[in-house]
PDB file of N, CA, C and O in Angstrom:
ATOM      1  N   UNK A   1     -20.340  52.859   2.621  1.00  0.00           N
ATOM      2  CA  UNK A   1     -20.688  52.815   4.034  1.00  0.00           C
ATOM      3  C   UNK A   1     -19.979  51.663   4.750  1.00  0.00           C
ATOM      4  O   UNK A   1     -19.616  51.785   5.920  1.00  0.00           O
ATOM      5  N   UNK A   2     -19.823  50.780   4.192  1.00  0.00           N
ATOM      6  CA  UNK A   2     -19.309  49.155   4.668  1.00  0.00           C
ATOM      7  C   UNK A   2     -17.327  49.570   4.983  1.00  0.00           C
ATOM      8  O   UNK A   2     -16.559  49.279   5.900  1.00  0.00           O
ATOM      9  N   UNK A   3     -17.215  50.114   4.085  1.00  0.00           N
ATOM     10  CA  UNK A   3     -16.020  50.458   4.269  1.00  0.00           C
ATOM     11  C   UNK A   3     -15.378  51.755   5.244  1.00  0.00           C
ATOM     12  O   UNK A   3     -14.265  51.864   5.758  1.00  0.00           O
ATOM     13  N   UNK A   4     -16.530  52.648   5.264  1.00  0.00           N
ATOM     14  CA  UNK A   4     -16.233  53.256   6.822  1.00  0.00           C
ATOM     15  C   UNK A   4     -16.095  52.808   7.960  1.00  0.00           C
ATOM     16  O   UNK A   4     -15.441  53.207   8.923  1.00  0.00           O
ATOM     17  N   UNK A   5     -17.044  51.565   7.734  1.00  0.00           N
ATOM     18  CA  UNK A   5     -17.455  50.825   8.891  1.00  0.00           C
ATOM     19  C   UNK A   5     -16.392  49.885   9.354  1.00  0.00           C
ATOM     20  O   UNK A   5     -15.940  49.551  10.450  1.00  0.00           O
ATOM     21  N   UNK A   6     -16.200  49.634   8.307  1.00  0.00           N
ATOM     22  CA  UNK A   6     -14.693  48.609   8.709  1.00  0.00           C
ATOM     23  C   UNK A   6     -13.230  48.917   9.069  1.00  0.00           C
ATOM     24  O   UNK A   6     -12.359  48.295   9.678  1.00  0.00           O
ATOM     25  N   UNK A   7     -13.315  50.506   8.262  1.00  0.00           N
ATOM     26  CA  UNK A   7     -11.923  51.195   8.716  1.00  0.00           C
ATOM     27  C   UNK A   7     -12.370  51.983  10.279  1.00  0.00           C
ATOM     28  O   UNK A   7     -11.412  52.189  11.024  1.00  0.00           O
ATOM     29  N   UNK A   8     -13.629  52.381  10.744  1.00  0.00           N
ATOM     30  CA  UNK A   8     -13.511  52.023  12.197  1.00  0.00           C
ATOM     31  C   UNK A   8     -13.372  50.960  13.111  1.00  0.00           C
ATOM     32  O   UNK A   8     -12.930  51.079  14.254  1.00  0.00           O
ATOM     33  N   UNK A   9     -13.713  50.043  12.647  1.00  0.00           N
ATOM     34  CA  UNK A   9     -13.496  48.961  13.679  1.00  0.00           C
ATOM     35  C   UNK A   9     -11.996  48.362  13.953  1.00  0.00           C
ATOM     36  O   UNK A   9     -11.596  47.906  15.024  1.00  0.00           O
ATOM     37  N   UNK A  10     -11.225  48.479  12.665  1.00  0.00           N
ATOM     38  CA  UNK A  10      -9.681  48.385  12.441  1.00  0.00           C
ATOM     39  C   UNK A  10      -8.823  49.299  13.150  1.00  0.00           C
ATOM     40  O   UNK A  10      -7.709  48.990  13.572  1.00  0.00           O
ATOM     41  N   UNK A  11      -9.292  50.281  13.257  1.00  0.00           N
ATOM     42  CA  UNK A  11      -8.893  52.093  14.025  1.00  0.00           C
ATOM     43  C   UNK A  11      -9.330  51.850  15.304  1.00  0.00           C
ATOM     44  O   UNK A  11      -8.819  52.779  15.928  1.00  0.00           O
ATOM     45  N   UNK A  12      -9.981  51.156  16.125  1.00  0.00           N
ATOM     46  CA  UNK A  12     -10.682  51.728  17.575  1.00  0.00           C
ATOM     47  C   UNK A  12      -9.797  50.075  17.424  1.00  0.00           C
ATOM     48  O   UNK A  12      -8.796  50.185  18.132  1.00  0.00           O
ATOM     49  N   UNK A  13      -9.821  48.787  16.835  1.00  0.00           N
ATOM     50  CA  UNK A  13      -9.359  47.844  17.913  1.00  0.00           C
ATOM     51  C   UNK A  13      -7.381  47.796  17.412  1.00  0.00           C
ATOM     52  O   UNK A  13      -6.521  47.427  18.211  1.00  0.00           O
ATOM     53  N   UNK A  14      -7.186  48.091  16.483  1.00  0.00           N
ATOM     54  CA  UNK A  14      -5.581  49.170  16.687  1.00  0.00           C
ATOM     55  C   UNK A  14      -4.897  49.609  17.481  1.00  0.00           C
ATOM     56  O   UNK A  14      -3.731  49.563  17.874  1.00  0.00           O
ATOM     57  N   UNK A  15      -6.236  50.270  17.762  1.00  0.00           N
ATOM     58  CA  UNK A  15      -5.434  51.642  18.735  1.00  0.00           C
ATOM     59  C   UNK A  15      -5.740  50.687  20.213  1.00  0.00           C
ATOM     60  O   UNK A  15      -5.004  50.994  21.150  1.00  0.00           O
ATOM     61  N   UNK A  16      -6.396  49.964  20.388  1.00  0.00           N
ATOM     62  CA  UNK A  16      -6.457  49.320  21.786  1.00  0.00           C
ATOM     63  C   UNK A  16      -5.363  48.095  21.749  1.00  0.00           C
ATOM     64  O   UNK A  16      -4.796  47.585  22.714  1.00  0.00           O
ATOM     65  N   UNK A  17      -5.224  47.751  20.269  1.00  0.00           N
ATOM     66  CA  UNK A  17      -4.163  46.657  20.835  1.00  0.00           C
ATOM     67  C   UNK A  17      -2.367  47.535  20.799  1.00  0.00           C
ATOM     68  O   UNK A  17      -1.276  47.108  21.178  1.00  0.00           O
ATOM     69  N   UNK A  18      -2.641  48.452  20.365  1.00  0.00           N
ATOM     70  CA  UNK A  18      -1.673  49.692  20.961  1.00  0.00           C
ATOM     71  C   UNK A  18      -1.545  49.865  21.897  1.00  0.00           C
ATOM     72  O   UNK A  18      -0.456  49.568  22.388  1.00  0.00           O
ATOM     73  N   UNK A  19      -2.413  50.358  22.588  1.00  0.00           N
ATOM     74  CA  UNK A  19      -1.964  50.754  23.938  1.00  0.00           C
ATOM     75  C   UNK A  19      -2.002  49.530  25.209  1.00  0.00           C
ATOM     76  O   UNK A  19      -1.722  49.754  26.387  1.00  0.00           O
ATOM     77  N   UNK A  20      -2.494  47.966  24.534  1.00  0.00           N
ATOM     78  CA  UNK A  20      -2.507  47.020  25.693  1.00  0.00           C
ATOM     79  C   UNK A  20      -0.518  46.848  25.324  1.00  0.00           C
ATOM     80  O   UNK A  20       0.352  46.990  26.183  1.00  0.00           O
ATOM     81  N   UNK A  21      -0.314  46.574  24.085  1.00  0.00           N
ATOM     82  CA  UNK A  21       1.481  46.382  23.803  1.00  0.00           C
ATOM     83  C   UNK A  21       2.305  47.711  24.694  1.00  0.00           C
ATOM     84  O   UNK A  21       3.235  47.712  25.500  1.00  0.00           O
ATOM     85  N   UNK A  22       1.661  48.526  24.245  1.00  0.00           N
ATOM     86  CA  UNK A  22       2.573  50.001  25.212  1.00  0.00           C
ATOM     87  C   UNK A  22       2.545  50.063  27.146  1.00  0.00           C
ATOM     88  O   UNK A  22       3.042  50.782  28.013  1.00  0.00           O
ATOM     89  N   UNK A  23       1.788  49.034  27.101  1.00  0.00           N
ATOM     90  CA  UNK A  23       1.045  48.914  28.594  1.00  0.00           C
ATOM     91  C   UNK A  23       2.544  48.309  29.638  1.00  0.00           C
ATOM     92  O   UNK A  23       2.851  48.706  30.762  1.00  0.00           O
ATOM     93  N   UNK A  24       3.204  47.329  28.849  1.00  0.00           N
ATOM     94  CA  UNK A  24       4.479  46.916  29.428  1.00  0.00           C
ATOM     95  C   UNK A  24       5.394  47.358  29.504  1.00  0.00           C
ATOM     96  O   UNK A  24       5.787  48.253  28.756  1.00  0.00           O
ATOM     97  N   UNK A  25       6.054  46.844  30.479  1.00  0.00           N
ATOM     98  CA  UNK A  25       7.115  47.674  31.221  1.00  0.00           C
ATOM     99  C   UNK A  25       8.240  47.762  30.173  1.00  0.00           C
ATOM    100  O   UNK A  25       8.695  48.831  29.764  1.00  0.00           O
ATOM    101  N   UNK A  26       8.633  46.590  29.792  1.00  0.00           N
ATOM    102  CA  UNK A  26       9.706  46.924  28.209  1.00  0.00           C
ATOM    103  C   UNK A  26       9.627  45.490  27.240  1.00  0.00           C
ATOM    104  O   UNK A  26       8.762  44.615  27.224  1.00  0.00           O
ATOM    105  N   UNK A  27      10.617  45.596  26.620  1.00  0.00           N
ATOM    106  CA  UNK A  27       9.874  44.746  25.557  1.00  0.00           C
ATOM    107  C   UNK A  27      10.197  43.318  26.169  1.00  0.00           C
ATOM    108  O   UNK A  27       9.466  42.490  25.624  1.00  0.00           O
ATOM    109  N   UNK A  28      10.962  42.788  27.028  1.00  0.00           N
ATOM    110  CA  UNK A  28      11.412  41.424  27.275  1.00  0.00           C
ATOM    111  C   UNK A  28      10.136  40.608  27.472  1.00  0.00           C
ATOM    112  O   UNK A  28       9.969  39.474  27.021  1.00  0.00           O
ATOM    113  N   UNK A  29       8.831  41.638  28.540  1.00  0.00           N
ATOM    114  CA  UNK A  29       8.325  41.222  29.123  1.00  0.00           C
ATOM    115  C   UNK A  29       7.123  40.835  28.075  1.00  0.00           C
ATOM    116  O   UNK A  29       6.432  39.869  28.399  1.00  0.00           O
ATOM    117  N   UNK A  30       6.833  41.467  26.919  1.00  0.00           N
ATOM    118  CA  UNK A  30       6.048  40.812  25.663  1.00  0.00           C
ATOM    119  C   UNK A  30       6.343  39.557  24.960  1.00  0.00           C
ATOM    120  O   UNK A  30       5.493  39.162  24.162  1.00  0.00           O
ATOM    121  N   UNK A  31       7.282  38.952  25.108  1.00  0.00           N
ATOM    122  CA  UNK A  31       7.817  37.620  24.782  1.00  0.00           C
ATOM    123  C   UNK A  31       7.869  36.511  25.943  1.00  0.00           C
ATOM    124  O   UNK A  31       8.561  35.493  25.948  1.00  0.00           O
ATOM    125  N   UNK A  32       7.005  36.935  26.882  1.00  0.00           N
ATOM    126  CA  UNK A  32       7.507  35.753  27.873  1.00  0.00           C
ATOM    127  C   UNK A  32       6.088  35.153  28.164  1.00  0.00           C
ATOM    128  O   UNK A  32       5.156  35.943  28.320  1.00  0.00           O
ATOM    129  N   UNK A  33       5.871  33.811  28.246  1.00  0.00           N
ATOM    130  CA  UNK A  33       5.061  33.266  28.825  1.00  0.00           C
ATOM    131  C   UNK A  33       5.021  32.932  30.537  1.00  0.00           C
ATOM    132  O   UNK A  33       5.912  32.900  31.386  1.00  0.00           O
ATOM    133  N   UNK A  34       3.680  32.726  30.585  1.00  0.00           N
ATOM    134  CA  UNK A  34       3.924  32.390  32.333  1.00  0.00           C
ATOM    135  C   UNK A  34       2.590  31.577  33.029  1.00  0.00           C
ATOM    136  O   UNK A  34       1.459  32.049  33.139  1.00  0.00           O
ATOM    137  N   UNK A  35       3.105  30.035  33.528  1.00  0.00           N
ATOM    138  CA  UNK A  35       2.057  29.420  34.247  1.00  0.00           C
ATOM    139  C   UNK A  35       1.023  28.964  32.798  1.00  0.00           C
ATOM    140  O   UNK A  35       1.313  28.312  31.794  1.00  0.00           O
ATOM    141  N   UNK A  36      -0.360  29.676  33.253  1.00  0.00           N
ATOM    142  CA  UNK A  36      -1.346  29.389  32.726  1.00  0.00           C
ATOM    143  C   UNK A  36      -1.746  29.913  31.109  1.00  0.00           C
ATOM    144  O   UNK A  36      -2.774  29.641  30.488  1.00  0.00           O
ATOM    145  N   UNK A  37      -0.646  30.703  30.684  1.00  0.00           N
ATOM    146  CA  UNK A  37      -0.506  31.776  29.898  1.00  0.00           C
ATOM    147  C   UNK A  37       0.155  30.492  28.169  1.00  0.00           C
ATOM    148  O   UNK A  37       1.225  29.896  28.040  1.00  0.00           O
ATOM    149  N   UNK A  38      -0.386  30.520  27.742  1.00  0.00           N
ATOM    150  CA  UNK A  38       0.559  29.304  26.765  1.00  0.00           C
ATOM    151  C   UNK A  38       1.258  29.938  25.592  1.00  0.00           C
ATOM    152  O   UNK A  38       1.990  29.227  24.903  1.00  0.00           O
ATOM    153  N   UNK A  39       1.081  31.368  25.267  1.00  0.00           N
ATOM    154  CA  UNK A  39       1.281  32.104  23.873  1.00  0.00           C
ATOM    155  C   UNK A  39       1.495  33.744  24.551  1.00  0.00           C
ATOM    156  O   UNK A  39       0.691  34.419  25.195  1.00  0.00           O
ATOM    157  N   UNK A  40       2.931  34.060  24.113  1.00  0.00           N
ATOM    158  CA  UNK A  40       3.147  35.348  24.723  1.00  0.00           C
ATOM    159  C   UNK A  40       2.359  36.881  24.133  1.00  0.00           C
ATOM    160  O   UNK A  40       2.161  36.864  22.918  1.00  0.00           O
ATOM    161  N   UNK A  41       2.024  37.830  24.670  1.00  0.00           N
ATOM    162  CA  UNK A  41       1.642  38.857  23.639  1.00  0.00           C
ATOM    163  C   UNK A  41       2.329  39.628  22.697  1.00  0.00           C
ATOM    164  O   UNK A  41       1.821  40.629  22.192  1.00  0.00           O
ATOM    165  N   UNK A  42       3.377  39.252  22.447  1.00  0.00           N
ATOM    166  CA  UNK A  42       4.191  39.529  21.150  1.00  0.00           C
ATOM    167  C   UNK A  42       3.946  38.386  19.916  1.00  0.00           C
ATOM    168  O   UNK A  42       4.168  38.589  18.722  1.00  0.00           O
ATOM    169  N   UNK A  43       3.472  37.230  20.472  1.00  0.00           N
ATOM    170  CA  UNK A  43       3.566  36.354  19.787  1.00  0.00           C
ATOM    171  C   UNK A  43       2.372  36.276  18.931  1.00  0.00           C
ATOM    172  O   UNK A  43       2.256  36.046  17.728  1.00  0.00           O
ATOM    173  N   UNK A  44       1.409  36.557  19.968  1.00  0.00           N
ATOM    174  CA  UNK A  44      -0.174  36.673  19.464  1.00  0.00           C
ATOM    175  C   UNK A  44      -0.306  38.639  18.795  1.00  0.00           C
ATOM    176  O   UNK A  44      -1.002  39.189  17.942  1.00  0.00           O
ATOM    177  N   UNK A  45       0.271  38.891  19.310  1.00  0.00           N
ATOM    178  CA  UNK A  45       0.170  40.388  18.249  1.00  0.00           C
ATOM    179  C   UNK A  45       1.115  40.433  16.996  1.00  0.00           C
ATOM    180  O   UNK A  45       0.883  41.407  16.280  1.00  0.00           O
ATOM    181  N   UNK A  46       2.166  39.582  16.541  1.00  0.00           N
ATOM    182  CA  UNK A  46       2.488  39.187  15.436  1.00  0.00           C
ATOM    183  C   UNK A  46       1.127  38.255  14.375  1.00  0.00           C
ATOM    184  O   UNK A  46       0.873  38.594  13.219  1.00  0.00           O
ATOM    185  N   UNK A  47       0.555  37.313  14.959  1.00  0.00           N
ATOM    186  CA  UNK A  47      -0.159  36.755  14.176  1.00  0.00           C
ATOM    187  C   UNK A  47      -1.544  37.556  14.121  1.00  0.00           C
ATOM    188  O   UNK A  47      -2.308  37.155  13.243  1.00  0.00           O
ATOM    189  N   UNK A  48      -1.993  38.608  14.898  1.00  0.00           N
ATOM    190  CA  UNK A  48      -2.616  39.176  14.180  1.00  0.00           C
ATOM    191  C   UNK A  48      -2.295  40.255  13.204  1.00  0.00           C
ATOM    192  O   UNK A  48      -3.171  40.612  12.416  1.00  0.00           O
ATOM    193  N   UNK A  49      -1.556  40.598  13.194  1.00  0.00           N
ATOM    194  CA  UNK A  49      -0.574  41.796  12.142  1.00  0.00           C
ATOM    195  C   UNK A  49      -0.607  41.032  11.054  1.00  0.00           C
ATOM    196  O   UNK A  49      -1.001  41.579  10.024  1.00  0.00           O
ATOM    197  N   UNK A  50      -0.080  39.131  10.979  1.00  0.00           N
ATOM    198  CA  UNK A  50      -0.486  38.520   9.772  1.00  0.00           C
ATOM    199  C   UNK A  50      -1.379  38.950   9.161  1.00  0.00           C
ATOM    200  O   UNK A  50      -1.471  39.681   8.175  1.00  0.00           O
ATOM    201  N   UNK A  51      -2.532  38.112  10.245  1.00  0.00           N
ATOM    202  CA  UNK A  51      -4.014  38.223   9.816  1.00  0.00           C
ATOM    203  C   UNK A  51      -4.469  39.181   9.089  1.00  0.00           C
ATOM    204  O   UNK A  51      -4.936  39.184   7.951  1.00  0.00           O
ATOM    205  N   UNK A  52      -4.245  40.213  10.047  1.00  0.00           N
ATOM    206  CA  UNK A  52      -4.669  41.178   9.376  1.00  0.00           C
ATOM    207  C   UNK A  52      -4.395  42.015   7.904  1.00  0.00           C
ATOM    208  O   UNK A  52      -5.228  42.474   7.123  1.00  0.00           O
ATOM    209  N   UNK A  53      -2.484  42.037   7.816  1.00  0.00           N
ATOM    210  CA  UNK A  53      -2.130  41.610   6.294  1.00  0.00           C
ATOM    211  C   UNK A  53      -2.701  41.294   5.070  1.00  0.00           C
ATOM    212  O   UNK A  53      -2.919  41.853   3.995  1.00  0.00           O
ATOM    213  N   UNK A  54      -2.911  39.964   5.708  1.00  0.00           N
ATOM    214  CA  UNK A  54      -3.950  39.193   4.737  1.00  0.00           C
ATOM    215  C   UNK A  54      -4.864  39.828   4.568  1.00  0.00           C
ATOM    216  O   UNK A  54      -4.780  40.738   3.744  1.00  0.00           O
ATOM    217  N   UNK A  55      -5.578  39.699   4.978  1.00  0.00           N
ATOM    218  CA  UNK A  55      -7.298  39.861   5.503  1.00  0.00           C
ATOM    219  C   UNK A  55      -7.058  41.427   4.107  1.00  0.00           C
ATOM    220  O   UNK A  55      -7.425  41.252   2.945  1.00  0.00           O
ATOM    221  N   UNK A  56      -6.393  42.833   4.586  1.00  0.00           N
ATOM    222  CA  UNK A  56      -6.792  43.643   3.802  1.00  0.00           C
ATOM    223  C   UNK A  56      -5.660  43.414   2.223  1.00  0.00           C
ATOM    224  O   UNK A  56      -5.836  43.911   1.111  1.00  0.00           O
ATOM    225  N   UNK A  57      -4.775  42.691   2.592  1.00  0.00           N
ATOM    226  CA  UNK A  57      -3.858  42.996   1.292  1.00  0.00           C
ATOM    227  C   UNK A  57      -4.484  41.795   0.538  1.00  0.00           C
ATOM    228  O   UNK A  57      -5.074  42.175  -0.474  1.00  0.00           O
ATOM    229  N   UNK A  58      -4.516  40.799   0.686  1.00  0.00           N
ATOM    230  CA  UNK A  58      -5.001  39.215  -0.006  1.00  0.00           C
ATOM    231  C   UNK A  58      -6.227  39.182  -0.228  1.00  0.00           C
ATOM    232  O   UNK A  58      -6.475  38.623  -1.296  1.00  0.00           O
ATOM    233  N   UNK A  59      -7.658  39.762   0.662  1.00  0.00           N
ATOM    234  CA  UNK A  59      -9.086  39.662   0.276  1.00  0.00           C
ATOM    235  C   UNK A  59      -9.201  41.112   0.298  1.00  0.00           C
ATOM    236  O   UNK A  59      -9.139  40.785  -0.887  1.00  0.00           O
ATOM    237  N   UNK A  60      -9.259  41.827   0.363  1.00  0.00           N
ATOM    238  CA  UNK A  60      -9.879  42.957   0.665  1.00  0.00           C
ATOM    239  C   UNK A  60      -9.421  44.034  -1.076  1.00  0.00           C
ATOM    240  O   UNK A  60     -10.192  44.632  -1.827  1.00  0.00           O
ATOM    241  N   UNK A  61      -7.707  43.851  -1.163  1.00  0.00           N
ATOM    242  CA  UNK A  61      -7.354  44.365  -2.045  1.00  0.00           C
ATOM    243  C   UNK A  61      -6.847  43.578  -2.963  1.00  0.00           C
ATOM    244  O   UNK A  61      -5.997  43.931  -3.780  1.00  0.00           O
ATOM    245  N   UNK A  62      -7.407  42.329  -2.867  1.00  0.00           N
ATOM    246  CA  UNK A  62      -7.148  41.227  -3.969  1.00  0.00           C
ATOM    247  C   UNK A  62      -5.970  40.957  -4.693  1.00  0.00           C
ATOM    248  O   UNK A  62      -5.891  40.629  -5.877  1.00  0.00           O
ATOM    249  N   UNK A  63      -4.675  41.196  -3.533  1.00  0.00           N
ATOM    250  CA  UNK A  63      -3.498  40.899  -4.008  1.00  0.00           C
ATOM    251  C   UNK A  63      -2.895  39.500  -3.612  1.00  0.00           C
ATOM    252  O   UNK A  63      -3.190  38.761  -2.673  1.00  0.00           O
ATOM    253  N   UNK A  64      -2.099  39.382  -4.463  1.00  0.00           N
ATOM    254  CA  UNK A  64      -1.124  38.009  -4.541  1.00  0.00           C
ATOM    255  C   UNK A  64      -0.167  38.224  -3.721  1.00  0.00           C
ATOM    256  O   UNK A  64       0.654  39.023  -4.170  1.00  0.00           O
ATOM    257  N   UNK A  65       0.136  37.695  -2.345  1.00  0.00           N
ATOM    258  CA  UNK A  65       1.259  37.923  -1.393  1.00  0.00           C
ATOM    259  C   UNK A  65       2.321  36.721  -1.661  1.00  0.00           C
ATOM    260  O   UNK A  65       3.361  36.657  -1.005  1.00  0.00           O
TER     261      UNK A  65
END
């Protein structure tokens, strides 16, 4: 059950950080910071792709990266 549960929550916030990346006009504009903004959204959607990496390949499936 825990693991349904978790491969929905991975699937519904995925697919939303999908379509906030698809949301821009092209890719320049995912690498750019601006003003008040300190970390671009390419930059911060790379480190969660880490995270997330980790998270299922290193704890989840108890591999050695």
């Amino acid at each position: 059950m825990i693991t349904e549960s978790i491969k929905s929550l991975f699937t519904r916030d995925l697919n939303k950080l999908k379509t906030e990346i698809e949301s821009y006009q092209n890719e320049e504009v995912i690498w750019k910071i601006d003003k008040n903004i300190l970390n671009s959204a390419g930059n911060l959607t790379l480190h969660l792709v880490g995270n997330i990496s980790h998270f299922v390949g290193a704890i989840l499936g108890n591999q050695v990266m």
